[in-house]
N, C-alpha and C positions, 0 to 999 in steps of 0.2 A: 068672810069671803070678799067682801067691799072692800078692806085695807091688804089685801094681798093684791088684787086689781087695781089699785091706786099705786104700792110700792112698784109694783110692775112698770105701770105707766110712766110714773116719775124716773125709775131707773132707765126706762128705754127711750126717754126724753132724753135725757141726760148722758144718754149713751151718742144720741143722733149729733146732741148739738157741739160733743168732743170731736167726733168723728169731721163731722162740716168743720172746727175750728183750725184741726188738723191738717184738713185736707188744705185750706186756704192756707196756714202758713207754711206747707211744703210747696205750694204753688208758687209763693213769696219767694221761697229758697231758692230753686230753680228758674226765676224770673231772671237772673243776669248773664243766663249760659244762652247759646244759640246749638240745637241739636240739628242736623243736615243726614238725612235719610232720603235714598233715591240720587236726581241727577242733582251735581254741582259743579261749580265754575273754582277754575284757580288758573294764575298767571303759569308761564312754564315758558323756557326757553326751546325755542326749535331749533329741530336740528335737522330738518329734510324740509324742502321747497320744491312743488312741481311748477313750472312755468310752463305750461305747452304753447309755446308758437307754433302760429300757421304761415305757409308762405304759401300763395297761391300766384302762379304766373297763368298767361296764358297764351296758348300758341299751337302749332300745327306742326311741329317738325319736333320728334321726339328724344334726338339726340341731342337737340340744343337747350331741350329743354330739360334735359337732365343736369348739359353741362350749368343752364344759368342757378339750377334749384344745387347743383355742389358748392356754386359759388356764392347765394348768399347762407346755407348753411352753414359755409367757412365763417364768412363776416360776423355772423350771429354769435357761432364761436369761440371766436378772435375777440369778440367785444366782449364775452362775457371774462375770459382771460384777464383782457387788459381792466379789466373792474378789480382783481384781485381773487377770482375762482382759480381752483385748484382743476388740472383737469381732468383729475381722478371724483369732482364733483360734478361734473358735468355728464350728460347723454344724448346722445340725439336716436331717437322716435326712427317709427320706419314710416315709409314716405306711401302716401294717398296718391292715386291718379283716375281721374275721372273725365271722362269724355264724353261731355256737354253735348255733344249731337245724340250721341249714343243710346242716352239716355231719356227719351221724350215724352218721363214722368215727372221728368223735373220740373221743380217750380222755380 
């Protein structure tokens, strides 16, 4: 019974220290790869840009101040044109109006 409990032991000695020696040098193996699982980064070229301008005037008379908020959304426009935009890449936003009295939460 004693040399069946020693072959045992010695085999499952034998067994663990394969197992450990194996496991290190597959550890070895896959030492030169880089594995990415979840969030990653990579370069990529864009192909859509939002710039939101604001244009904010201010004044009391609401036809003029339509007319001056048409004319620098022309200029803003025209500028981005003469940069080399297409004006099939461009848009313009719908326009905000707020009156500053009106409003006496403001901060």
């Amino acid at each position: 019974m004693a040399l069946s409990n020693l072959s045992g032991s010695i085999l499952l000695n034998a067994l663990k220290h394969y197992l450990m020696g194996n496991m290190h040098k597959t550890g070895k193996k896959y030492g030169r790869y880089v594995q990415v699982k979840g969030l990653s980064e990579r370069g990529v070229r864009a192909d859509l840009a939002v710039w939101p301008i604001n244009i904010t005037l201010p004044g009391n008379n609401f036809k003029q101040l339509k007319r001056e908020l048409e004319s620098q959304n022309d200029e803003v426009y025209n500028f981005f044109i003469k940069q080399g935009f297409d004006k099939s890449d461009l848009s313009i936003g719908s326009t905000n109006i707020s009156d500053a009295r009106g409003n006496i939460y403001q901060f």
